[in-house]
Backbone and ligand atoms as CSV (ligand in chain L), in Angstrom:
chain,resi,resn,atom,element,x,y,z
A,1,UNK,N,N,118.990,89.504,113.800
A,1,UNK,CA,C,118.601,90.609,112.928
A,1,UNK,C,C,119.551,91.777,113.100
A,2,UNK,N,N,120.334,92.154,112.021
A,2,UNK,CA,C,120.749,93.583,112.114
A,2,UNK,C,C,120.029,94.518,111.068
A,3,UNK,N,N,120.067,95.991,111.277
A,3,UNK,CA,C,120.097,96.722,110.766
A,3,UNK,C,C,121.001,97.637,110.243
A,4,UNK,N,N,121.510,97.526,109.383
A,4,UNK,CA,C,122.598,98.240,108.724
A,4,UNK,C,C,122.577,99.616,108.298
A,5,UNK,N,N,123.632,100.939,108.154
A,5,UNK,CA,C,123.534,101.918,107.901
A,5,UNK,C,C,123.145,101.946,106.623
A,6,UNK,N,N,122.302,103.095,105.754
A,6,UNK,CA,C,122.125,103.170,104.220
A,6,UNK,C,C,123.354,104.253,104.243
A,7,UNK,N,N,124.020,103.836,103.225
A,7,UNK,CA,C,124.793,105.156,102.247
A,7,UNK,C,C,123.916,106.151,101.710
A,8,UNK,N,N,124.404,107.126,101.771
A,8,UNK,CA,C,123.561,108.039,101.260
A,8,UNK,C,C,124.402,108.588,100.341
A,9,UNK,N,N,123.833,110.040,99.722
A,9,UNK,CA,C,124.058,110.563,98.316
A,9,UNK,C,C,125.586,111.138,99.326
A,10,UNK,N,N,126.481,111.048,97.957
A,10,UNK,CA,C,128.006,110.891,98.707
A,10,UNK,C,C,128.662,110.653,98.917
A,11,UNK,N,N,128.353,108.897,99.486
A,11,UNK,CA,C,129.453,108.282,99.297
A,11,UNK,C,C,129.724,107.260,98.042
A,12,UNK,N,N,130.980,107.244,98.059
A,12,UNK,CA,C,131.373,106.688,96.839
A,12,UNK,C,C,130.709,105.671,96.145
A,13,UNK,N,N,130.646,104.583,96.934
A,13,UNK,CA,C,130.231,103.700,96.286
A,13,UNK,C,C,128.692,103.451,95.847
A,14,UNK,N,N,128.138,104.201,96.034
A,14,UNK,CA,C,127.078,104.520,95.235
A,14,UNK,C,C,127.127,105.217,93.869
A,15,UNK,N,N,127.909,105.214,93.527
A,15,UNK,CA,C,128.578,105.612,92.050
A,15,UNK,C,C,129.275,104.617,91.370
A,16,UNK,N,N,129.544,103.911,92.197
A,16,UNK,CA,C,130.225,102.420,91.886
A,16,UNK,C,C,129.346,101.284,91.080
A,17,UNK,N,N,130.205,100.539,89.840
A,17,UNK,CA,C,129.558,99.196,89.436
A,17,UNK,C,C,129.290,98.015,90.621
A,18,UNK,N,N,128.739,97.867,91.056
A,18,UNK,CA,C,128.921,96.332,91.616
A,18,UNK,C,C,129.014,95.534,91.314
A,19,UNK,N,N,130.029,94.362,92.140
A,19,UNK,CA,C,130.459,93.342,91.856
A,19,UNK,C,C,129.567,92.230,91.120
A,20,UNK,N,N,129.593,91.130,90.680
A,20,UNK,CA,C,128.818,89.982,90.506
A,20,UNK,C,C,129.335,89.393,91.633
A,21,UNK,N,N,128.099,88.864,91.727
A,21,UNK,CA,C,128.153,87.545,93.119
A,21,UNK,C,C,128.353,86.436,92.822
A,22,UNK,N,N,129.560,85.945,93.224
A,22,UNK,CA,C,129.683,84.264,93.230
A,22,UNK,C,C,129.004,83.580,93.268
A,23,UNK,N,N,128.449,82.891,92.443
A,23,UNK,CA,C,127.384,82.082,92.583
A,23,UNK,C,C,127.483,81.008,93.660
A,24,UNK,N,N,128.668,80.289,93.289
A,24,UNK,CA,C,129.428,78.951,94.426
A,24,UNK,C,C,129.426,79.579,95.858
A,25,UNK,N,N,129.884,80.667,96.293
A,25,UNK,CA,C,129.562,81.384,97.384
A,25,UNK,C,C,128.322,81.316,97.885
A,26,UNK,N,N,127.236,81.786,97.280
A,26,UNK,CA,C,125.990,81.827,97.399
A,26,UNK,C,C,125.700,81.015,98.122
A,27,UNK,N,N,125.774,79.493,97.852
A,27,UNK,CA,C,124.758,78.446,98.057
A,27,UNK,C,C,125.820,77.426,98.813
A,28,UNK,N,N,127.433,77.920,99.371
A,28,UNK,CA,C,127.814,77.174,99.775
A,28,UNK,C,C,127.329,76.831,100.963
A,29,UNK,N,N,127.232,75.252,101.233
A,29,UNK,CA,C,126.867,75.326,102.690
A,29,UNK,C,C,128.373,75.744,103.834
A,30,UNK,N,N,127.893,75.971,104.664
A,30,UNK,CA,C,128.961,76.798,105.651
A,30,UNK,C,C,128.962,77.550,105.810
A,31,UNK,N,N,129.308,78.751,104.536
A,31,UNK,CA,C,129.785,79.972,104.137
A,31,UNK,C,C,128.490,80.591,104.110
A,32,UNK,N,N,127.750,81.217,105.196
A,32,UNK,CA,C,126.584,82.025,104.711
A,32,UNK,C,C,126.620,83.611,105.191
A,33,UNK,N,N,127.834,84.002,104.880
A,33,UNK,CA,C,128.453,85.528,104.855
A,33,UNK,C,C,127.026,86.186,103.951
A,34,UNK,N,N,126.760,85.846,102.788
A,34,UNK,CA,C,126.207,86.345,101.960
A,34,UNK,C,C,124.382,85.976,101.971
A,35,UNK,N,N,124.427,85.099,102.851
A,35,UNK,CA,C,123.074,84.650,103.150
A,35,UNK,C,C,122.879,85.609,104.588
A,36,UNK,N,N,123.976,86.130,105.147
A,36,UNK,CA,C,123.257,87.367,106.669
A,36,UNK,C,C,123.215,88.109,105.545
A,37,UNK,N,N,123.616,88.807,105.182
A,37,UNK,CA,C,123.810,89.601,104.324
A,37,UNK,C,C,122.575,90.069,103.493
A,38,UNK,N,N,122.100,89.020,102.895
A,38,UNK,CA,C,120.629,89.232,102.499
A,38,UNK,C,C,119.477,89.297,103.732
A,39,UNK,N,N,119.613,88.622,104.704
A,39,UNK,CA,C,118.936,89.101,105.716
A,39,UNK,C,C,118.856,90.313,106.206
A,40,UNK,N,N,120.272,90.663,106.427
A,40,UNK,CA,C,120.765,91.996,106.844
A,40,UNK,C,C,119.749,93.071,106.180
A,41,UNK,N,N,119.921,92.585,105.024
A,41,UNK,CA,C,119.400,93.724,103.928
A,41,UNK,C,C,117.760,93.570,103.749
A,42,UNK,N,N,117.077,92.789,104.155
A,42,UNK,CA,C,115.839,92.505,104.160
A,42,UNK,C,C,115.416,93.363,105.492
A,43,UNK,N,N,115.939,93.240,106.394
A,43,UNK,CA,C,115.416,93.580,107.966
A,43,UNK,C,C,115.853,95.369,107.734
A,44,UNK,N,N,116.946,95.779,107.217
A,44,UNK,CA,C,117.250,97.311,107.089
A,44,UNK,C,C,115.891,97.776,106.025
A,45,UNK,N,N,115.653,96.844,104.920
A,45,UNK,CA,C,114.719,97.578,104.110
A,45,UNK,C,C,113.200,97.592,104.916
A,46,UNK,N,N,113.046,96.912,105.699
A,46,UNK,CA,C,112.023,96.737,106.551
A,46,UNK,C,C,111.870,98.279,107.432
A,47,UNK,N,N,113.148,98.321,108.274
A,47,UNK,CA,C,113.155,99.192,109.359
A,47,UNK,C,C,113.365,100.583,108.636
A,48,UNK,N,N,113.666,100.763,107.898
A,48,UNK,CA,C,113.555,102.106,106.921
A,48,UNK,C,C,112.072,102.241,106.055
A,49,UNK,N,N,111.231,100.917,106.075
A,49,UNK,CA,C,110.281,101.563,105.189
A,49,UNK,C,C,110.615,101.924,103.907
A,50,UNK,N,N,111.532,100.951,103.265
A,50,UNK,CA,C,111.861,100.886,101.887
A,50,UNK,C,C,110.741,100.076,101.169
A,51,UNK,N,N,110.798,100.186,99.767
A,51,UNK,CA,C,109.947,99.364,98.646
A,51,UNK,C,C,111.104,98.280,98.150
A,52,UNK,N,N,112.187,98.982,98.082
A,52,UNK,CA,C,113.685,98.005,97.541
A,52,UNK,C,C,115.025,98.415,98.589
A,53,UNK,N,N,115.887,97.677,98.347
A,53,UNK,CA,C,116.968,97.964,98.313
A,53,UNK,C,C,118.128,97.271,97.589
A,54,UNK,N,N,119.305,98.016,97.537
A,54,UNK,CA,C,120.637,97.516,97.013
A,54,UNK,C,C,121.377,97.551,97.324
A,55,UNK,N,N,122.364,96.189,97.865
A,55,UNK,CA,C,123.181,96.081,98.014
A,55,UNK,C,C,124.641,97.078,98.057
A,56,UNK,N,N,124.557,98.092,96.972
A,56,UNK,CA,C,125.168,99.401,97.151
A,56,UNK,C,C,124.925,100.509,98.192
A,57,UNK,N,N,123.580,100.297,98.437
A,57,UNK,CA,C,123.006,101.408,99.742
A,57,UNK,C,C,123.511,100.379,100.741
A,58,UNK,N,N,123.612,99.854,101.398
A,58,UNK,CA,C,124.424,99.274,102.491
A,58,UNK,C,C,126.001,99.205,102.621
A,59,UNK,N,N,126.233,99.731,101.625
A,59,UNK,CA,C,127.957,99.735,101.348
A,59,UNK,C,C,128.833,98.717,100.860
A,60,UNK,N,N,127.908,97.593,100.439
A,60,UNK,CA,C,128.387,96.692,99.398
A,60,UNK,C,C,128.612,96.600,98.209
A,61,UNK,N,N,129.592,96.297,97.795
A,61,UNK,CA,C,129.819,96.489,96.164
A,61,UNK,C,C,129.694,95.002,95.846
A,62,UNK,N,N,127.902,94.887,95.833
A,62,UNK,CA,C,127.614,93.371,95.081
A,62,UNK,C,C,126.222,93.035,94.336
A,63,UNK,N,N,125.686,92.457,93.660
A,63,UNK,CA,C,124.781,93.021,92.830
A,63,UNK,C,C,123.792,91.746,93.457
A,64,UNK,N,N,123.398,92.321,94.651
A,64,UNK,CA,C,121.981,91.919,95.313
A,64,UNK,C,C,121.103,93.181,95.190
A,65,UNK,N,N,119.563,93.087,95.158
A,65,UNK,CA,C,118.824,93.559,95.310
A,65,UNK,C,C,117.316,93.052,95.869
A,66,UNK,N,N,116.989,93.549,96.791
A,66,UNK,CA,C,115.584,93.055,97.234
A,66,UNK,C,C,114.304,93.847,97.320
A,67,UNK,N,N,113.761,93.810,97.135
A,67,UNK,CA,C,112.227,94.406,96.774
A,67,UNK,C,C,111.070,93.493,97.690
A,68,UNK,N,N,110.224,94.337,97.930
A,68,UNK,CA,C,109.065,94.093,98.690
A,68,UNK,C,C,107.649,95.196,99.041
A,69,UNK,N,N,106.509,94.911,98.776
A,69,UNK,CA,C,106.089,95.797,99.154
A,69,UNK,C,C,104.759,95.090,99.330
A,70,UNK,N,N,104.126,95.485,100.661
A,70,UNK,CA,C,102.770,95.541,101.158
A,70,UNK,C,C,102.131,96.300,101.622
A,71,UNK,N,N,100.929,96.077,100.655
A,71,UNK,CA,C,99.760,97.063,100.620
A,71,UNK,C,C,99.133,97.373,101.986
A,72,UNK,N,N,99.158,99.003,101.932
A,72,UNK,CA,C,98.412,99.552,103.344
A,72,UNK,C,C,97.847,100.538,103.242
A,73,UNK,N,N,96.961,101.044,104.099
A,73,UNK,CA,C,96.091,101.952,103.581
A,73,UNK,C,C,96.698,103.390,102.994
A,74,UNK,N,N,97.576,103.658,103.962
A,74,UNK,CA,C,98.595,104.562,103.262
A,74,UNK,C,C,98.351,104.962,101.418
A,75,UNK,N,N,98.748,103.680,100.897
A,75,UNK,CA,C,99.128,103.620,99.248
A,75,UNK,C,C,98.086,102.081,98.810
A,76,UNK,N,N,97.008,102.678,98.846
A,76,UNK,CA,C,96.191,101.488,98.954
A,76,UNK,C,C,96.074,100.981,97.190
A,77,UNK,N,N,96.824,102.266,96.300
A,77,UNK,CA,C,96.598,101.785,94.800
A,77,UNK,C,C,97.843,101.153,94.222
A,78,UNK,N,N,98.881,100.867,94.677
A,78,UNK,CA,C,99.552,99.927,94.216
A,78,UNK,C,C,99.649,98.131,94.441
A,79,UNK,N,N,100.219,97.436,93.569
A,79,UNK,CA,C,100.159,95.863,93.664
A,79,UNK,C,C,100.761,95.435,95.120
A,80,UNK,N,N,100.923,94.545,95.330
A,80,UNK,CA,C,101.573,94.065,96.652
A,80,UNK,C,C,102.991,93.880,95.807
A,81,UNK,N,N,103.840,93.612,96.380
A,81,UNK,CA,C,105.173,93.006,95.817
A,81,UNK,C,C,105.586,91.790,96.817
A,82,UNK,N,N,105.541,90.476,96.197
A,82,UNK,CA,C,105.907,89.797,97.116
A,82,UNK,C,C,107.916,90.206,97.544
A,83,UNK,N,N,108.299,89.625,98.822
A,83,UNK,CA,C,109.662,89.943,99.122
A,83,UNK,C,C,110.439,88.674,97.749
A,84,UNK,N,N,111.052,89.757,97.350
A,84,UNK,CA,C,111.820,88.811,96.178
A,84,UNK,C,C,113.314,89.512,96.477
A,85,UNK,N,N,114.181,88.248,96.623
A,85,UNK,CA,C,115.818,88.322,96.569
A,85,UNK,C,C,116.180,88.312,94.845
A,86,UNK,N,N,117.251,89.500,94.082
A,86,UNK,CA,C,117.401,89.348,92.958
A,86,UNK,C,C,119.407,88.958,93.199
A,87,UNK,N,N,119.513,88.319,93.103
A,87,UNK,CA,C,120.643,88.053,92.777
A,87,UNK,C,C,121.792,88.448,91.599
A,88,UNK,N,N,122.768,88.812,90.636
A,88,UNK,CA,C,122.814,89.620,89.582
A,88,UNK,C,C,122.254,89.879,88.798
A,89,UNK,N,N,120.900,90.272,89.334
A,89,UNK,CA,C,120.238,91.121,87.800
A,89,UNK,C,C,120.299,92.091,86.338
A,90,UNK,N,N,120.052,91.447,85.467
A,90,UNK,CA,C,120.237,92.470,84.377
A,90,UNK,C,C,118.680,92.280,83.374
A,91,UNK,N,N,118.783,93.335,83.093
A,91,UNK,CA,C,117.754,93.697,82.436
A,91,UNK,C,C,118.122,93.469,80.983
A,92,UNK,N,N,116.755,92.453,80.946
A,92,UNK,CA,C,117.354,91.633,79.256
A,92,UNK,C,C,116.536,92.397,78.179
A,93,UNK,N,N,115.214,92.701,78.720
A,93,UNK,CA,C,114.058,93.501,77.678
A,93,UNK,C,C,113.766,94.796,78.087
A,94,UNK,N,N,113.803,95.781,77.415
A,94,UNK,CA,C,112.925,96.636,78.088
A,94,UNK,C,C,111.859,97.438,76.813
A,95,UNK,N,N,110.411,97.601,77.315
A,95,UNK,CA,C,109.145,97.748,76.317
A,95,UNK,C,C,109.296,99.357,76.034
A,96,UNK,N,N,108.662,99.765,74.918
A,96,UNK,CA,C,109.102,101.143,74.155
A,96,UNK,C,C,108.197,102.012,74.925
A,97,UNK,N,N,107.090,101.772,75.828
A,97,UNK,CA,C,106.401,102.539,76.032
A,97,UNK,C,C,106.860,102.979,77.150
A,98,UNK,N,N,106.606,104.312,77.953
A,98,UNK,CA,C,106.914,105.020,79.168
A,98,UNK,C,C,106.034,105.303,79.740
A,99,UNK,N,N,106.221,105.535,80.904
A,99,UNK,CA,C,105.914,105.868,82.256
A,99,UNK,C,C,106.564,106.448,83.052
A,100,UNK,N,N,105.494,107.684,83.616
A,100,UNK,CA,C,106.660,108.408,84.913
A,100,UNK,C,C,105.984,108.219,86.222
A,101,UNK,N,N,106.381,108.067,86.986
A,101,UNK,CA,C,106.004,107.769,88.321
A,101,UNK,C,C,107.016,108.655,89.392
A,102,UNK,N,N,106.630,109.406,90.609
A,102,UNK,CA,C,107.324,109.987,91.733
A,102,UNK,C,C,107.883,109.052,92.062
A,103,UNK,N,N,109.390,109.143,92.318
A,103,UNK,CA,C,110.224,108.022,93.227
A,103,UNK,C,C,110.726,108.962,94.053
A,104,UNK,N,N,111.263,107.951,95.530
A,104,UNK,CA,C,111.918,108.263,96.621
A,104,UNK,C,C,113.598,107.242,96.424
A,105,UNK,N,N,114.177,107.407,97.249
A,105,UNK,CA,C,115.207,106.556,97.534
A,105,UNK,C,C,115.516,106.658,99.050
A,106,UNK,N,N,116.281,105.269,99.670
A,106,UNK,CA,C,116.779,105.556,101.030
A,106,UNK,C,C,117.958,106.450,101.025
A,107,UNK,N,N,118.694,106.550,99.996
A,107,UNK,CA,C,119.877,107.393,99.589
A,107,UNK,C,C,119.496,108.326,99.497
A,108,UNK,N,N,118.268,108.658,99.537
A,108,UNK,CA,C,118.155,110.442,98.869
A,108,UNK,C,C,117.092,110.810,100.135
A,109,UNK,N,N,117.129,110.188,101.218
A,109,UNK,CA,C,115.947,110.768,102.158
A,109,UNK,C,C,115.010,110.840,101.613
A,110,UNK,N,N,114.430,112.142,102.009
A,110,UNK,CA,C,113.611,112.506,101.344
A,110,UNK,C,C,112.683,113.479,100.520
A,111,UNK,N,N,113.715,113.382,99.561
A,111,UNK,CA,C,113.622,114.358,97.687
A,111,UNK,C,C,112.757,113.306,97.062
A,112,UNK,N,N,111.971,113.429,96.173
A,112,UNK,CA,C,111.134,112.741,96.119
A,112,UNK,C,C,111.219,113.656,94.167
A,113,UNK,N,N,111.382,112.465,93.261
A,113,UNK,CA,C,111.461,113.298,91.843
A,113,UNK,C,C,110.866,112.145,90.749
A,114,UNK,N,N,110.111,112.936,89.490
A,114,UNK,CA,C,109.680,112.279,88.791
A,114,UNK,C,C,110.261,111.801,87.418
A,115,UNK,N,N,110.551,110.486,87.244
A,115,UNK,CA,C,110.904,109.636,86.362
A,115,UNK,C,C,110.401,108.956,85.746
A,116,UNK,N,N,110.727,109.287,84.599
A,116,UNK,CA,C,110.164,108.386,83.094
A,116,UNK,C,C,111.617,107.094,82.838
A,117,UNK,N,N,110.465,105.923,82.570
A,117,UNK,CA,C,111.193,104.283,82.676
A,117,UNK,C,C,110.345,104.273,81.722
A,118,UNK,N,N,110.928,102.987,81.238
A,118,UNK,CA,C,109.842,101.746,80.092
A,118,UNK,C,C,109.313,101.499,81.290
A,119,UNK,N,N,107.814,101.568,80.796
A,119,UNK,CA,C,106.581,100.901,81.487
A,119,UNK,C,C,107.008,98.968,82.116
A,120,UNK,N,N,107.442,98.467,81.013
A,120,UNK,CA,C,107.620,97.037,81.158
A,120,UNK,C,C,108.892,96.583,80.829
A,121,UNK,N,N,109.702,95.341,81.912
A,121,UNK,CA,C,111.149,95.228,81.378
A,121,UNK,C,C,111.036,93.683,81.723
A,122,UNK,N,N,112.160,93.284,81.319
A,122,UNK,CA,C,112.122,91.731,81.633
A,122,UNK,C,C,113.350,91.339,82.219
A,123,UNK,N,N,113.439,91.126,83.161
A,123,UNK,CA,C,114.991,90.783,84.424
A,123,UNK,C,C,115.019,89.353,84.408
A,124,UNK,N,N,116.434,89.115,84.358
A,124,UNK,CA,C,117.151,87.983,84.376
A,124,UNK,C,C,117.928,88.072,85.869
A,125,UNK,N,N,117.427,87.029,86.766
A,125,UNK,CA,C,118.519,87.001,87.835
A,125,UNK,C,C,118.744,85.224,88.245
A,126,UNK,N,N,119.100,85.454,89.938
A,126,UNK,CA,C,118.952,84.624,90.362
A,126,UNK,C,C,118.635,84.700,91.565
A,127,UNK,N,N,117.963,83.321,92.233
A,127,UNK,CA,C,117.452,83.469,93.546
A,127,UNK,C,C,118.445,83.620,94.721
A,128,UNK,N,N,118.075,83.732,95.931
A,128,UNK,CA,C,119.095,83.429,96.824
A,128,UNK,C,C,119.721,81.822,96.593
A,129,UNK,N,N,118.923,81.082,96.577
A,129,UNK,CA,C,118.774,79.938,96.745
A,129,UNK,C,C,119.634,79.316,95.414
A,130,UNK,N,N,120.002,80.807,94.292
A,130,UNK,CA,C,121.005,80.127,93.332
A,130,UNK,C,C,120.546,79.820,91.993
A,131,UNK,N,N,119.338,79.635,91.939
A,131,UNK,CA,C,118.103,79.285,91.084
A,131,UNK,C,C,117.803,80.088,90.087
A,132,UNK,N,N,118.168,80.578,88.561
A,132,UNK,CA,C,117.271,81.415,87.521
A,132,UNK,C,C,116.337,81.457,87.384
A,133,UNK,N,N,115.936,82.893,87.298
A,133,UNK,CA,C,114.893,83.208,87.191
A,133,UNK,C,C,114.624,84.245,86.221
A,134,UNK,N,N,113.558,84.230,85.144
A,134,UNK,CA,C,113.263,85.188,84.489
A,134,UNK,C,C,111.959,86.060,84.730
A,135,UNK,N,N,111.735,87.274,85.334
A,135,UNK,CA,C,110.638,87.989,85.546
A,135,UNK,C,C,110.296,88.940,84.727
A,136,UNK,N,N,109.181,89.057,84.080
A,136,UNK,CA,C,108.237,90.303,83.406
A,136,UNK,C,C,107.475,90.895,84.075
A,137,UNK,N,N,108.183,92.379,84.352
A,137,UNK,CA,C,107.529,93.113,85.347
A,137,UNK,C,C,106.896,94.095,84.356
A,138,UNK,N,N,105.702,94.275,84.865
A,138,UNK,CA,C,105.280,95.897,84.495
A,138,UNK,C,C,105.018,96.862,85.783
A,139,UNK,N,N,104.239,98.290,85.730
A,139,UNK,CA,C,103.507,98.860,86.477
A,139,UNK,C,C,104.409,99.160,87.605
A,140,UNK,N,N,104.458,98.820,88.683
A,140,UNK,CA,C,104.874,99.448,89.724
A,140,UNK,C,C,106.272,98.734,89.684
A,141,UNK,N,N,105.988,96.958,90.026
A,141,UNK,CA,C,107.314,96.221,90.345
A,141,UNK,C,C,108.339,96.624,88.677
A,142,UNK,N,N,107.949,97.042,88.165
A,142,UNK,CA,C,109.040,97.698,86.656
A,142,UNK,C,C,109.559,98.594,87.574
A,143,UNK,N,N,109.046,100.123,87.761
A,143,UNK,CA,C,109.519,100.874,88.455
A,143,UNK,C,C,111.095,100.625,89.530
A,144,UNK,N,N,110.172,99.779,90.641
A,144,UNK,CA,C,111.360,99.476,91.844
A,144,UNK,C,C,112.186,98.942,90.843
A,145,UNK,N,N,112.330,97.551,90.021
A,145,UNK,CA,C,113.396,96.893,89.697
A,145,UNK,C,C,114.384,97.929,88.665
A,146,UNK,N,N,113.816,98.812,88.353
A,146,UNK,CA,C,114.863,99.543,86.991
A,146,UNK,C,C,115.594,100.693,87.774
A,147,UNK,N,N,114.656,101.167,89.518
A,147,UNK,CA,C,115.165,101.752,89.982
A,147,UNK,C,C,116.241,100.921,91.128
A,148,UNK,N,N,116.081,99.781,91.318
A,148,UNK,CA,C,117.297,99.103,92.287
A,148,UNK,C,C,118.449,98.759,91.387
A,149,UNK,N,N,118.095,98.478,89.904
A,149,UNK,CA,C,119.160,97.814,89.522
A,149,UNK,C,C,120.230,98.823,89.487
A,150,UNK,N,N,119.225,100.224,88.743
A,150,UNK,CA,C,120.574,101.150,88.685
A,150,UNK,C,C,121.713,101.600,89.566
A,151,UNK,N,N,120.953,101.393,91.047
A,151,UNK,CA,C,121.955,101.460,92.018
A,151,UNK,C,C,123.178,100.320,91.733
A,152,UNK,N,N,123.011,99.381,91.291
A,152,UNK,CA,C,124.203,98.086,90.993
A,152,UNK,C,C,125.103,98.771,89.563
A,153,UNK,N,N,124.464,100.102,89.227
A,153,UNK,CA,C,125.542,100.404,87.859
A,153,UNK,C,C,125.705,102.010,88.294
A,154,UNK,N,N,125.750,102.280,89.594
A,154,UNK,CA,C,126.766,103.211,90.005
A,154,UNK,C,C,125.632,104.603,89.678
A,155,UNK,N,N,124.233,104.358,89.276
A,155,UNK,CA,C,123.003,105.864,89.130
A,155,UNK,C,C,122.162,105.577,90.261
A,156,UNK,N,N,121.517,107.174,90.671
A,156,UNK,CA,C,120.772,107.528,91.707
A,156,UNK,C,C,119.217,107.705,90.675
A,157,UNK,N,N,117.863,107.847,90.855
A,157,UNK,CA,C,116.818,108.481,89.876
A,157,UNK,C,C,117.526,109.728,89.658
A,158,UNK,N,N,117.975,110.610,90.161
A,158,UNK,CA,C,118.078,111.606,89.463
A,158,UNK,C,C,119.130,111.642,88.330
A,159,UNK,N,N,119.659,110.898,88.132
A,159,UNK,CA,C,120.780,110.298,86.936
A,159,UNK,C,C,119.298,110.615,85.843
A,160,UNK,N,N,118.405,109.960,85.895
A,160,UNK,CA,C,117.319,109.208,85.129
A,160,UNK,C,C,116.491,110.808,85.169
A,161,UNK,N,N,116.545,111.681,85.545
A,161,UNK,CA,C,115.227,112.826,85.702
A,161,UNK,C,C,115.657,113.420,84.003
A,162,UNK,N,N,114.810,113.840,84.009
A,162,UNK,CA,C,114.694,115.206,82.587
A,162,UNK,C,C,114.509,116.338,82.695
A,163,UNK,N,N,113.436,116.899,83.794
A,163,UNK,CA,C,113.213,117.775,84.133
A,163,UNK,C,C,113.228,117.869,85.833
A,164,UNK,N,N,114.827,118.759,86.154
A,164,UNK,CA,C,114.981,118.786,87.629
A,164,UNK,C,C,113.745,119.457,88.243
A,165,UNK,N,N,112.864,120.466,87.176
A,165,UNK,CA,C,111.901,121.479,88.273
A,165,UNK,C,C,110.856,120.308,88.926
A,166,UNK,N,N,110.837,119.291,88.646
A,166,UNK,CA,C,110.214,117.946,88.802
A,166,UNK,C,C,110.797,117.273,89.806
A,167,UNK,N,N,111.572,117.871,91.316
A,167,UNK,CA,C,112.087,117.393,92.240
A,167,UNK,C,C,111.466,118.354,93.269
A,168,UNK,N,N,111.204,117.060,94.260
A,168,UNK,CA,C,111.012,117.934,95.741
A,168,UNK,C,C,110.775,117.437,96.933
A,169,UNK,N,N,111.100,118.083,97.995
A,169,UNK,CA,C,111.161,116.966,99.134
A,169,UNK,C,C,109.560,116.643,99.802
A,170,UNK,N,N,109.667,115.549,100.178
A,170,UNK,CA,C,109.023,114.864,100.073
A,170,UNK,C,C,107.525,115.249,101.048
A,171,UNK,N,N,107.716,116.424,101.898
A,171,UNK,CA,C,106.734,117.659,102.748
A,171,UNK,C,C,106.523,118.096,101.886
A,172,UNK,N,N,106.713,119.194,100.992
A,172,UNK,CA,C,106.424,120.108,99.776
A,172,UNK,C,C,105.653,119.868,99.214
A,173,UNK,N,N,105.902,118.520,98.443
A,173,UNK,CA,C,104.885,117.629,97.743
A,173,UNK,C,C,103.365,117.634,98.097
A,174,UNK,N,N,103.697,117.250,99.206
A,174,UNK,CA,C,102.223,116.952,99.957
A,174,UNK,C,C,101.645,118.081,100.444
A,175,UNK,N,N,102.264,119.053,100.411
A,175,UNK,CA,C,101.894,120.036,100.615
A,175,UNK,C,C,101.391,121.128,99.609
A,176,UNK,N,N,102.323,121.236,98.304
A,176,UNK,CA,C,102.255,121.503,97.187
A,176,UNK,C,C,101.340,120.992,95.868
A,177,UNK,N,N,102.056,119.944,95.883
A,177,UNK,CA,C,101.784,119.375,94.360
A,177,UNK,C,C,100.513,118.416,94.822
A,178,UNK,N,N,99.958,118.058,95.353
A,178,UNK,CA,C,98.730,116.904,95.733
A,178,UNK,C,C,97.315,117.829,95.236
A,179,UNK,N,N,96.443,117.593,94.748
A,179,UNK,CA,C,95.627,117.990,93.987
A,179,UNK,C,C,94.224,118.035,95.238
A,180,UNK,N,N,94.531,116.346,95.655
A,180,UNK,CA,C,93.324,115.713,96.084
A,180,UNK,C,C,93.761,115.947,97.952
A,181,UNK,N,N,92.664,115.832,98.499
A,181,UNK,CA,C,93.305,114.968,100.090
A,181,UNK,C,C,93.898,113.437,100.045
A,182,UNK,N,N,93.459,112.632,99.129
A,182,UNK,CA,C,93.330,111.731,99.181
A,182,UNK,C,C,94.477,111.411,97.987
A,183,UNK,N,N,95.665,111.918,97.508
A,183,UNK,CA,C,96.642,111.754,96.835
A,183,UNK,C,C,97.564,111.204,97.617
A,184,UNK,N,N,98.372,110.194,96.867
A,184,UNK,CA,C,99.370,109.467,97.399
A,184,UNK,C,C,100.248,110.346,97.824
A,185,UNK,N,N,101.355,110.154,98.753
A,185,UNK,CA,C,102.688,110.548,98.745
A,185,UNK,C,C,103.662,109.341,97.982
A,186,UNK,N,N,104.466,109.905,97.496
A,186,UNK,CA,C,105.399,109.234,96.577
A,186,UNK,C,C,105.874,107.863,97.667
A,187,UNK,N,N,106.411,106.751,97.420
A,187,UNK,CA,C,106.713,105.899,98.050
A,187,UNK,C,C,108.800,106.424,97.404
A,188,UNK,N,N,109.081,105.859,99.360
A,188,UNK,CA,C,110.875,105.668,99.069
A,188,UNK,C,C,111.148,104.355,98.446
A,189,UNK,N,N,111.796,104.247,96.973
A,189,UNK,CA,C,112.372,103.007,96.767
A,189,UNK,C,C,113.552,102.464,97.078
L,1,ZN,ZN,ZN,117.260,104.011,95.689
């Protein structure tokens, strides 16, 4: 298991397209550079307490992304996300209706700002394992995936904000803007 550094807001390549991944690479046997690699990136999104990550926040210029999330009392109103490896994802559909939801990032610590997405999108990738796959996400897993992919096309959420007075770190919030005791804090994606 390693844990790898996240890039943060700054460095370059988080502004960067990422690469496509070799597919033949992928699944060669031998060659499993790209199979630690997804580990790598599974065990860092773990030890940070991420919802996703991308392959760009680790300092790769390659269009992996992984997502995961389990339910805890913490954020007891969102879905579970099973751990899903996306391999070059692109977003083939996306539904007219919106939604804004508080996002975090590991890149952005923790600023915590609200973004309007299509509610529902439909991703085309592939597995680790090499395998297509087509997913229709709505609700939360929409969210993470429209917010990991963008990291693979060189945007942070705040690329995506409308209204900056709609940013804040992620104490403030909870301190500020929470209505209830019992209000979420924004989750880091
Ligand atoms: Zn992020």
């Amino acid at each position: 298991m390693s844990v790898l550094n996240i890039a943060r807001l700054g460095h370059p390549i988080l502004r960067e397209i990422a690469k496509p991944v070799n597919l033949k690479a992928l699944t060669a046997s031998g060659d499993d550079e790209l199979q630690q690699l997804i580990d790598d990136m599974i065990d860092t999104m773990r030890e940070e307490d991420g919802v996703g990550i991308a392959a760009p926040q680790v300092a790769r210029s390659l269009q992996i992304i992984i997502v995961e999330y389990q339910q805890n009392e913490r954020y007891p109103s969102q879905d579970d996300i099973p751990l899903t490896v996306y391999v070059n994802p692109k977003i083939i559909h996306s539904g007219k209706e919106t939604a804004s939801f508080w996002e975090g990032c590991l890149s952005l610590k923790d600023l915590r700002g609200l973004v309007t997405r299509p509610q529902e999108v439909t991703v085309e990738a592939f597995s680790r394992e090499g395998k297509k796959m087509v997913v229709e996400a709505k609700g939360f897993l929409s969210v993470v995936l429209q917010h990991e992919i963008d990291h693979l096309l060189g945007k942070v959420f705040l690329d995506r904000m409308t209204d900056l007075t709609q940013l804040a770190w992620a104490e403030e919030w909870q301190t500020y803007w929470t209505e209830k005791e019992s209000a979420q804090s924004p989750e880091a994606i």
